[in-house]
C-alpha positions in Angstrom: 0.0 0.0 0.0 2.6 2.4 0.9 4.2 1.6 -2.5 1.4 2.2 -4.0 1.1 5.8 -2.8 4.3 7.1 -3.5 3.6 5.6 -7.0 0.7 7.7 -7.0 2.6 10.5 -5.8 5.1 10.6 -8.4 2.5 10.6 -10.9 0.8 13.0 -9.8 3.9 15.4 -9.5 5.1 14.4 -12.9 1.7 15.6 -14.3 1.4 18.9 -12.8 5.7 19.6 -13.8 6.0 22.1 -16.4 7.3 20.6 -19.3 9.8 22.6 -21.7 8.4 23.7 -25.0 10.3 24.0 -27.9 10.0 25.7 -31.7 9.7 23.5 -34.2 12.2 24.7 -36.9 11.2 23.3 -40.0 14.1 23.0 -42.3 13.8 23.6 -46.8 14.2 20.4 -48.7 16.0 21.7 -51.5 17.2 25.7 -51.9 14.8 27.6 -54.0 15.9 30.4 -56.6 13.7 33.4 -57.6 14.3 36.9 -59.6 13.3 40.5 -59.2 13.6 43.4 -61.5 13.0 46.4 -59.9 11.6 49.9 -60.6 9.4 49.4 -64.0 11.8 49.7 -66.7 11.3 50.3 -70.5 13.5 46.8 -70.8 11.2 44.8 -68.4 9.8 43.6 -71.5 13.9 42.2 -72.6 14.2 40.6 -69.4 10.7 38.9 -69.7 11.9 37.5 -73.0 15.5 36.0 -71.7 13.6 34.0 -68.8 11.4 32.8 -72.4 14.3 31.3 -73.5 15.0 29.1 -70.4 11.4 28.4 -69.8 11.5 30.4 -66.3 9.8 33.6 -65.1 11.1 36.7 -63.6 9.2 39.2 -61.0 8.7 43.1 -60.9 8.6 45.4 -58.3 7.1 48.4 -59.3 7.3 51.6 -58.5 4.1 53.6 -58.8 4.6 56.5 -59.9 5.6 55.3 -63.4 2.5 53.5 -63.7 -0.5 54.1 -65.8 -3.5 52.8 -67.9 -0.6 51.6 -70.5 2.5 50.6 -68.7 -0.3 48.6 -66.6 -1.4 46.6 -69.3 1.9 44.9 -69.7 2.0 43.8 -66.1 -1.1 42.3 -66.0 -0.4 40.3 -69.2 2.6 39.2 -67.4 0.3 38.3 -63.7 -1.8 36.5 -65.7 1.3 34.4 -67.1 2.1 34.0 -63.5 4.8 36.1 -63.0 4.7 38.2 -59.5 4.3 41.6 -59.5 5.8 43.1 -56.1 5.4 46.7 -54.9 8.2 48.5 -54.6 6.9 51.6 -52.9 5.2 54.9 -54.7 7.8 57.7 -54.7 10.9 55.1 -53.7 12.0 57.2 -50.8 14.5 55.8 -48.2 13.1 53.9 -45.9 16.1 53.8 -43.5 16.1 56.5 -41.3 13.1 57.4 -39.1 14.5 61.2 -38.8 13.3 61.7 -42.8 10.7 59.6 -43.1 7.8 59.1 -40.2 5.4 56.2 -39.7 2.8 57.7 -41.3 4.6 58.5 -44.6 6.2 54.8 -44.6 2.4 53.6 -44.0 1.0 55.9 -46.8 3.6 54.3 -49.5 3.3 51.1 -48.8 -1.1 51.1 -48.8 -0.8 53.6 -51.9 1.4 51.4 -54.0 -0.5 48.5 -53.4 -3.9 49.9 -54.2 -2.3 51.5 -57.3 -1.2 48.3 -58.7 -4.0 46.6 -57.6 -6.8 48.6 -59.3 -5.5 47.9 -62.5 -6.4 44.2 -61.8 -3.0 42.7 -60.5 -2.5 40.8 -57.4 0.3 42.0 -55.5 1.8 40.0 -52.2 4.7 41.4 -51.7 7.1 44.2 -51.3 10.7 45.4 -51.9 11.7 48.1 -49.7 13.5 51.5 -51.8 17.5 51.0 -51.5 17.0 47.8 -50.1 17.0 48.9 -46.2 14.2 49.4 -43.8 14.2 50.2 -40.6 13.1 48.0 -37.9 10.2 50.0 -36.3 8.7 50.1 -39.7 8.0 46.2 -40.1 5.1 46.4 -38.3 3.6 48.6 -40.9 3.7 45.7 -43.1 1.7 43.0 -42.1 -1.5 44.0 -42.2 -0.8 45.0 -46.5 1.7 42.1 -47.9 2.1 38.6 -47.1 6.0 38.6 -47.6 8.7 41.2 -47.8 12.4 42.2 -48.7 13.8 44.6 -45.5 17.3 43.9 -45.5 16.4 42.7 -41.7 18.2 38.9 -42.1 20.9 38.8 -39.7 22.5 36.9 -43.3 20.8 34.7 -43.3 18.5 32.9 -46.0 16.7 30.0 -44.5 13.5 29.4 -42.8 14.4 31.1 -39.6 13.7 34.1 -41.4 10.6 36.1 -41.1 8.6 36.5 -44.2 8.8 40.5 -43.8 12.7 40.0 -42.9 14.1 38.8 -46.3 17.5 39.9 -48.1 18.3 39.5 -51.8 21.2 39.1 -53.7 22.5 41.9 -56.0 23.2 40.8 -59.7 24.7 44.3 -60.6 26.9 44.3 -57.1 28.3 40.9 -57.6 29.3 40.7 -61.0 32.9 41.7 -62.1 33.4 45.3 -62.9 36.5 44.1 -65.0 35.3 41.4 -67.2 31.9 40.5 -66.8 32.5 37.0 -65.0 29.4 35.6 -62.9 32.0 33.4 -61.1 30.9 35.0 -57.6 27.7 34.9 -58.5 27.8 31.2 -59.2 29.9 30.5 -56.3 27.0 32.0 -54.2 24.0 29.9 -56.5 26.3 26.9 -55.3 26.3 27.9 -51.8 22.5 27.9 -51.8 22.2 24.9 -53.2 24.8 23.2 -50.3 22.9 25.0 -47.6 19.4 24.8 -49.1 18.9 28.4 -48.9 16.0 30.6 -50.4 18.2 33.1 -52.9 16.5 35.9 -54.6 18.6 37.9 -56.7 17.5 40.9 -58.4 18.3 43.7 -60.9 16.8 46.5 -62.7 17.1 48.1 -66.5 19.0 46.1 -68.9 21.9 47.1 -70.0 22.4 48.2 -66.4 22.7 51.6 -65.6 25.3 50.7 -63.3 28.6 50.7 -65.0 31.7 48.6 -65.1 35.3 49.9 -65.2 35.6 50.7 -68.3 32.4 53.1 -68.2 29.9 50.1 -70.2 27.1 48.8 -68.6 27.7 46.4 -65.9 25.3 43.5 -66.8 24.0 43.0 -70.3 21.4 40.6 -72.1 24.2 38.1 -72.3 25.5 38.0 -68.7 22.0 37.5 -67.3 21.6 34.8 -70.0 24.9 33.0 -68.5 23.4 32.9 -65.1 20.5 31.4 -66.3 21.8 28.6 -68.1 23.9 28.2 -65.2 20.8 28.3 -62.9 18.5 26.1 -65.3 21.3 23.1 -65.7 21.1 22.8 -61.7 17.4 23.0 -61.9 17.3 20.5 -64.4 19.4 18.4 -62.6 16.6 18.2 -59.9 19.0 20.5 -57.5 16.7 23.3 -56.8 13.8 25.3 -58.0 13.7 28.6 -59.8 10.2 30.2 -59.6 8.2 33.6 -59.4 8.4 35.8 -56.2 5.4 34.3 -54.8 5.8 31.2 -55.8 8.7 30.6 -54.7 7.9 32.3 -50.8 5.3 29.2 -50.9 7.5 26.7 -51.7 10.3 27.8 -49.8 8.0 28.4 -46.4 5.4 25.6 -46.9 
């Protein structure tokens, strides 16, 4: 009997002990590759026709204020080919310093750009903040208008422990060399994401750049992005990652 009640004792101590917790982490199956051009660019339509050739799809982010009745046309063909169409702000101011730019404002461009887009019949579902940057007591403006966004806020890093309204990107322009045109770092970093599973979205804007290389010529041409995707697409192909649309590839990277 007296066993029997310390039994019972022990039980019922064990059942009222806090027991730890602990978040579950869940980790990418394979790294997943996407593109963004940003600004609205009179050679969105170039880059639309490169990914053609390799059978993928880029993503825009727009910014607003160079849209209208006919630019808007194009981007809704392109939404209803599936390619994302991101917001990229309405006046692309700098988001990074709360001195210049209140709550309010930030608020203000990121609902106006969104409702812009929007009315012209095109989903929008995520954002890319102006010069990359934003400030942390801005994020909480975002929630409640996109589902995912680029902030700059990673702590580099590109996996699932991200937030959705944390996310970095990779800059074609900033990694290619300014002496030659090699995509060597580039594809050292596309092989890095596929080792460490990563989500990698790199991005760009006009093409030709208007960034230039050393010798004054644009930095990346038709033919550079071209090499990174057949570089991309042969790892792709070879069942190594995935390269999708923005949105797309937030789903599959966070499912």
């Amino acid at each position: 009997m007296r066993i029997y009640s310390l039994l019972l004792l022990f039980l019922l101590i064990g059942s009222n002990t806090i027991q730890p917790t602990f978040k579950k982490v869940t980790v990418a199956k394979q790294a997943v590759f996407s593109f963004i051009f940003d600004d609205l660019n009179t050679t969105d339509s170039l880059v639309k026709s490169i990914f053609d050739e390799f059978g993928l799809q880029p993503s825009f982010a727009i910014t607003t204020n160079k849209l209208n009745s006919k630019t808007a046309l194009l981007y809704k063909s392109y939404a209803e080919e599936g390619i994302s169409i991101l917001s990229h702000s309405h006046t692309h101011p700098k988001m990074n310093n709360s001195s210049s730019l209140d709550r309010e404002a930030v608020l203000m461009e990121l609902k106006d750009s969104k409702e812009r887009i929007e009315s012209y019949g095109i989903p929008v579902h995520g954002f890319v903040t102006p010069m990359s940057y934003m400030r942390p007591e801005f994020l909480s403006l975002l929630h409640t208008e996109y589902d995912y966004a680029f902030t700059n806020n990673h702590n580099d890093l590109y996996d699932t422990s991200v937030d959705k309204q944390h996310l970095a990107r990779f800059g074609i322009e900033s990694n290619i060399s300014t002496s030659d045109h090699s995509i060597e770092k580039i594809m050292s970093r596309i092989d890095q994401a596929i080792k460490n599973k990563e989500l990698l979205v790199l991005y760009g804007h006009a093409l030709p750049s208007n960034y230039l290389d050393d010798l004054g010529n644009s930095r990346v041409i038709a033919n550079d992005l071209r090499a990174i995707l057949r570089y991309l697409k042969s790892k792709s192909d070879n069942n190594e990652c995935l390269v999708l649309s923005s949105d797309l590839a937030i789903e599959a990277y966070y499912k």
